[in-house]
Biopython code that builds the backbone (N, CA, C, O; Angstrom):
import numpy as np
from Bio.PDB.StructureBuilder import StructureBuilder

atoms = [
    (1, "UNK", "N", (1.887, -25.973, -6.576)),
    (1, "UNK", "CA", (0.803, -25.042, -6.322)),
    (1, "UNK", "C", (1.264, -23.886, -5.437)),
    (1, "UNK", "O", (1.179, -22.719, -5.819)),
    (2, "UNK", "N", (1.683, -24.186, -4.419)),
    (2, "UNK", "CA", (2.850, -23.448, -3.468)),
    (2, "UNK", "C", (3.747, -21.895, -4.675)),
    (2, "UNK", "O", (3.715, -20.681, -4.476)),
    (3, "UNK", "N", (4.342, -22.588, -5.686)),
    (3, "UNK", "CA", (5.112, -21.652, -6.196)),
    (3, "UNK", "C", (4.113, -20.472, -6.809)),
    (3, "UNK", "O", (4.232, -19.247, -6.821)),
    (4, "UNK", "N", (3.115, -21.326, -7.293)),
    (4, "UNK", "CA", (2.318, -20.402, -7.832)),
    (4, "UNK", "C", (1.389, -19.497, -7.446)),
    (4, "UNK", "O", (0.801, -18.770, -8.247)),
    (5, "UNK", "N", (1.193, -19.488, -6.120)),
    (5, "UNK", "CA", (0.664, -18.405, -5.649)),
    (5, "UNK", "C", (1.534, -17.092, -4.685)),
    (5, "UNK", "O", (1.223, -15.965, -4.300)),
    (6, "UNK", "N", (2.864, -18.044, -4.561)),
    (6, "UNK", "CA", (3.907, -17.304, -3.945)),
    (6, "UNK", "C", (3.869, -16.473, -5.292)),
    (6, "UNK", "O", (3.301, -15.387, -5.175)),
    (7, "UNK", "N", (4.366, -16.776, -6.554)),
    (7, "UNK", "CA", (4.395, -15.807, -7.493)),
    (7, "UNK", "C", (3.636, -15.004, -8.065)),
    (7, "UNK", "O", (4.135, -14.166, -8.816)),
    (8, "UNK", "N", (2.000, -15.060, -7.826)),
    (8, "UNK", "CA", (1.128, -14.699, -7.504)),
    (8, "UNK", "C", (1.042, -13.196, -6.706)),
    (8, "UNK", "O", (0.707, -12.114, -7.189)),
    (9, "UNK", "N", (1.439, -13.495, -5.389)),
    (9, "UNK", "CA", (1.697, -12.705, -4.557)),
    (9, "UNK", "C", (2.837, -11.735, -4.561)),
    (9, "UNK", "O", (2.700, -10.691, -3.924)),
    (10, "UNK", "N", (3.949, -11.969, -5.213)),
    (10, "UNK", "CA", (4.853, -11.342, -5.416)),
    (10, "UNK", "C", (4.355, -10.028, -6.444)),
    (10, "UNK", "O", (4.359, -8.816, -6.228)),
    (11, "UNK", "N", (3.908, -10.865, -7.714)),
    (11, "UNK", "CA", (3.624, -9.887, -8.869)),
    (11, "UNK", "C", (2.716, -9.309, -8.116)),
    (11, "UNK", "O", (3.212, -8.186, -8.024)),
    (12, "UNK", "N", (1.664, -9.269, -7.464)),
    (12, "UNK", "CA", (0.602, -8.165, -7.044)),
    (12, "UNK", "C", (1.500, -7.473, -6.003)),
    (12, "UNK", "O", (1.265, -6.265, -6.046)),
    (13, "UNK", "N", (2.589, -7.815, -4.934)),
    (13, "UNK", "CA", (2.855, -6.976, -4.185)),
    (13, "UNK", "C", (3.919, -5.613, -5.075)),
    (13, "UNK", "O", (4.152, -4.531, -4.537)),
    (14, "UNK", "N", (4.298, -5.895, -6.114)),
    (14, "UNK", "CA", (4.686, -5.388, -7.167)),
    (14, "UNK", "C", (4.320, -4.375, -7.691)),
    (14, "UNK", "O", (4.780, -3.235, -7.626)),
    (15, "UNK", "N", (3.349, -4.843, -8.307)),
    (15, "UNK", "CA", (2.161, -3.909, -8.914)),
    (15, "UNK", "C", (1.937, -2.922, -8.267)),
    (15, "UNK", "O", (2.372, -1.823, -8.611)),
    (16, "UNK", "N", (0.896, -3.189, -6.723)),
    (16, "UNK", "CA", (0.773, -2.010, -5.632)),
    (16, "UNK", "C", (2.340, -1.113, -5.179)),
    (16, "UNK", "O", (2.243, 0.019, -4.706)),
    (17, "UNK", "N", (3.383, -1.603, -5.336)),
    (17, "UNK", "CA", (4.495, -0.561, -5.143)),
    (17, "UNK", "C", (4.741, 0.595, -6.260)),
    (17, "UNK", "O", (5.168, 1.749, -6.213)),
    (18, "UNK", "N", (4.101, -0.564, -7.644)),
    (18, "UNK", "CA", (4.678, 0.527, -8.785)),
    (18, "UNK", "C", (3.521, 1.384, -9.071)),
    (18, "UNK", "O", (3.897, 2.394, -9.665)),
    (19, "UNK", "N", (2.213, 1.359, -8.864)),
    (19, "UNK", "CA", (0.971, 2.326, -8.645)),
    (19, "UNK", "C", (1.261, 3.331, -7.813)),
    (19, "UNK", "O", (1.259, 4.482, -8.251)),
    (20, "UNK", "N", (1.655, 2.982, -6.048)),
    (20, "UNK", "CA", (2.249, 3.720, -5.306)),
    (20, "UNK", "C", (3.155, 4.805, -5.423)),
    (20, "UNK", "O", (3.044, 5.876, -4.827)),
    (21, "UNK", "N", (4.234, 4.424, -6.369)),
    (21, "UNK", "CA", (5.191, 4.926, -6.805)),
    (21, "UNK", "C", (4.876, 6.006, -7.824)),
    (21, "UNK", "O", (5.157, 7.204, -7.773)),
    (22, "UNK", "N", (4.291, 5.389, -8.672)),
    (22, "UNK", "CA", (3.416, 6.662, -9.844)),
    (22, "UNK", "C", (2.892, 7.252, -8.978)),
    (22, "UNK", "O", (3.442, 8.329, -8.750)),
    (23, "UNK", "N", (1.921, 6.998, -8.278)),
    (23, "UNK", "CA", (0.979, 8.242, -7.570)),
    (23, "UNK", "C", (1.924, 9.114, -6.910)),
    (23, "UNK", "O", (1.689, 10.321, -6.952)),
    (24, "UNK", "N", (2.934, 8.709, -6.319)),
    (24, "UNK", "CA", (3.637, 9.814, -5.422)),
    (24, "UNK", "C", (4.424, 10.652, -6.281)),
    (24, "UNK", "O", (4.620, 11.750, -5.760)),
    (25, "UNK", "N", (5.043, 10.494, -7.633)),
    (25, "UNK", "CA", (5.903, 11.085, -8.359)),
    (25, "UNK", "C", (4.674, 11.901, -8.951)),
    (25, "UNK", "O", (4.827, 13.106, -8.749)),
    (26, "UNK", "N", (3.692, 11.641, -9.514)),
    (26, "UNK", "CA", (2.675, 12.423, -10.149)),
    (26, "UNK", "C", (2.425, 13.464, -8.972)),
    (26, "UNK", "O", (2.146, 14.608, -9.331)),
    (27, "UNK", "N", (2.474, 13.272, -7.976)),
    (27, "UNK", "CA", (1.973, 13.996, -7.334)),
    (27, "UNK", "C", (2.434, 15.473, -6.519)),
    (27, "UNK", "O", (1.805, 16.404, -6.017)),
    (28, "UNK", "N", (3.903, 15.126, -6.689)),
    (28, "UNK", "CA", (5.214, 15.909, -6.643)),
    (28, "UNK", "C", (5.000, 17.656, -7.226)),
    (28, "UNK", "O", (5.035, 17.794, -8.449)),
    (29, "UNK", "N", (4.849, 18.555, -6.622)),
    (29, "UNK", "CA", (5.107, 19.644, -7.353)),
    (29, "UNK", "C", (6.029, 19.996, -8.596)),
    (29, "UNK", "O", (7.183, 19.573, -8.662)),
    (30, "UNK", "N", (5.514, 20.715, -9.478)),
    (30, "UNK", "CA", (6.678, 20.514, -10.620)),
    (30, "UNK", "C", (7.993, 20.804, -10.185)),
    (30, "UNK", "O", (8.833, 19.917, -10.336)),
    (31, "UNK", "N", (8.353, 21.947, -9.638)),
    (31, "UNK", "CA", (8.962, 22.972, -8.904)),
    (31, "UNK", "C", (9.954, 21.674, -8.112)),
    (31, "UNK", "O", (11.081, 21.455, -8.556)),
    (32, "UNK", "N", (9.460, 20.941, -7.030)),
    (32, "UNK", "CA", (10.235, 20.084, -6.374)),
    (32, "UNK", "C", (10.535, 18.640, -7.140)),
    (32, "UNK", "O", (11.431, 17.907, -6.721)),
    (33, "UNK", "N", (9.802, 18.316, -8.180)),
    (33, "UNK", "CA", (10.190, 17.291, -9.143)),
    (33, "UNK", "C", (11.262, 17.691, -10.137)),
    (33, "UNK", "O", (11.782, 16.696, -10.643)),
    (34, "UNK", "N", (11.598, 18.479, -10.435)),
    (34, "UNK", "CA", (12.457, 19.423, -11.103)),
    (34, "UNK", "C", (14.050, 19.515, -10.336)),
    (34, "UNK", "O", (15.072, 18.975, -10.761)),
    (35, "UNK", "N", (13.916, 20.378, -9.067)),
    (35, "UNK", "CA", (15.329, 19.823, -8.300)),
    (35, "UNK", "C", (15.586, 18.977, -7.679)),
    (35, "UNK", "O", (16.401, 19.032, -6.758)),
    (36, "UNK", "N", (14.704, 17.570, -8.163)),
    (36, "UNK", "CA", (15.794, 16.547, -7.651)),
    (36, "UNK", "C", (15.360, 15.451, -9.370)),
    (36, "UNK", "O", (15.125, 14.249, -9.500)),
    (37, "UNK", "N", (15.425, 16.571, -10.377)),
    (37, "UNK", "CA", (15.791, 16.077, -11.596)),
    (37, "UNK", "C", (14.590, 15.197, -12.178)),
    (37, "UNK", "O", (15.101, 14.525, -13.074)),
    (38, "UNK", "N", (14.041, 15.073, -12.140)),
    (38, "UNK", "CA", (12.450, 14.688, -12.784)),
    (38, "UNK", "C", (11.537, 15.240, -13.522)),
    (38, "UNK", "O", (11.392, 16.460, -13.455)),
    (39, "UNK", "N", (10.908, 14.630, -14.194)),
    (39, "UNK", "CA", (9.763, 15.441, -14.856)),
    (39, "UNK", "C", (8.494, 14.417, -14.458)),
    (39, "UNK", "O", (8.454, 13.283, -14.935)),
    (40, "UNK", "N", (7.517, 14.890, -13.592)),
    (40, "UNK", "CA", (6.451, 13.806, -13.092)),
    (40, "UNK", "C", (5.224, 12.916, -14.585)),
    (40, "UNK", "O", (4.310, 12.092, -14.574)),
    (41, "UNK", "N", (5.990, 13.767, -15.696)),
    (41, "UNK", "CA", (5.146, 13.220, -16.601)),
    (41, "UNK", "C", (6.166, 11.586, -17.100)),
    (41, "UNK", "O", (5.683, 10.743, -17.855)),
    (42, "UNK", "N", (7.144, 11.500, -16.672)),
    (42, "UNK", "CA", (8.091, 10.283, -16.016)),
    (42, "UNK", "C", (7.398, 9.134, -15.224)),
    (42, "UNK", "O", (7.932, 8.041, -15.037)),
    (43, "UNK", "N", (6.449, 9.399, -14.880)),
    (43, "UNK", "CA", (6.470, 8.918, -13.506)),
    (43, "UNK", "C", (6.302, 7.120, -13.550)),
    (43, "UNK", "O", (6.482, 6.270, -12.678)),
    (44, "UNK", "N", (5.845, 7.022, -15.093)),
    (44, "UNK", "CA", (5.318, 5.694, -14.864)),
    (44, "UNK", "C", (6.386, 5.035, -15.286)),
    (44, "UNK", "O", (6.244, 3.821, -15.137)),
    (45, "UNK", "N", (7.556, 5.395, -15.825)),
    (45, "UNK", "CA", (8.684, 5.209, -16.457)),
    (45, "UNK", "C", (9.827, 4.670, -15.312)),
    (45, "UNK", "O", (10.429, 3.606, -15.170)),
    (46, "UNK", "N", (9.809, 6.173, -14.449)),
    (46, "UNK", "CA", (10.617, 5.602, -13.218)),
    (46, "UNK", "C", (9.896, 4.968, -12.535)),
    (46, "UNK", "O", (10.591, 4.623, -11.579)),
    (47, "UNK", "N", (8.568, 4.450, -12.374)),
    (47, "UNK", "CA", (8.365, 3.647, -11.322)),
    (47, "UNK", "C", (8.193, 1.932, -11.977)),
    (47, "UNK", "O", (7.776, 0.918, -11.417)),
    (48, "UNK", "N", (8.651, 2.128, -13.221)),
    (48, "UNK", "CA", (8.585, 0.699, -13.696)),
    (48, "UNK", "C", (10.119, 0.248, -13.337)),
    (48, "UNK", "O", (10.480, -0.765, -12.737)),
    (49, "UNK", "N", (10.818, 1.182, -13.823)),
    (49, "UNK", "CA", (12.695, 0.792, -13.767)),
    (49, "UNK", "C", (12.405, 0.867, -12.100)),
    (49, "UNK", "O", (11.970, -0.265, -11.883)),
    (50, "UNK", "N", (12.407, 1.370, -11.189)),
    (50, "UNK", "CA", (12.282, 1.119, -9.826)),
    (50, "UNK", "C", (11.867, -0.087, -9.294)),
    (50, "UNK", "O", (12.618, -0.738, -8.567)),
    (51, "UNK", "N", (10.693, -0.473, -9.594)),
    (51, "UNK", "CA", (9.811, -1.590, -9.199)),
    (51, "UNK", "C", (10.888, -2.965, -9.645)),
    (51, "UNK", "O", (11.740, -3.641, -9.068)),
    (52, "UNK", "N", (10.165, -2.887, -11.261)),
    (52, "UNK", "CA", (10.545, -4.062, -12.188)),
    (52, "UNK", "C", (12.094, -4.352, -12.484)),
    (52, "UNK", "O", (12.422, -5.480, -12.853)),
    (53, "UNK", "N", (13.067, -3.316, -12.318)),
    (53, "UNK", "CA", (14.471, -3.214, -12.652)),
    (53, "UNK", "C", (14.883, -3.276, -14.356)),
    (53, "UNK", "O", (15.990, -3.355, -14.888)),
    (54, "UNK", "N", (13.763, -3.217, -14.839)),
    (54, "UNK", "CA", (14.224, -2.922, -16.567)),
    (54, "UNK", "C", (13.757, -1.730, -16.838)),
    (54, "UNK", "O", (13.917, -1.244, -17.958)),
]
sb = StructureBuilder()
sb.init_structure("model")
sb.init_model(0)
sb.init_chain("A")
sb.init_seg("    ")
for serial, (resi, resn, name, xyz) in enumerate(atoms, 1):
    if name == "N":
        sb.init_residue(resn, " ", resi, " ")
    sb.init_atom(name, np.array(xyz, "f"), 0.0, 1.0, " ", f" {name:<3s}", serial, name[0])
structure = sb.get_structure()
């Protein structure tokens, strides 16, 4: 029961990083998403490979 809410907890602390993560890349000026190589319409893309590692 133990494992399963540890894993539980993991996947949601997860989740809230990779929401986090979208919101801040979406939120990025194009202009400054641009020189450091991004396109914020990305965002949910890099924040899955970030988060999740696939």
């Amino acid at each position: 029961m133990v494992s399963m809410i540890t894993r539980l907890r993991a996947a949601a602390a997860k989740r809230a990083a990779y929401n986090q993560t979208v919101r801040e890349i979406s939120s990025l000026p194009r202009e400054m998403a641009w020189d450091i190589g991004i396109f914020r319409e990305d965002a949910e893309q890099i924040a899955w490979k970030h988060v999740y590692g696939r």
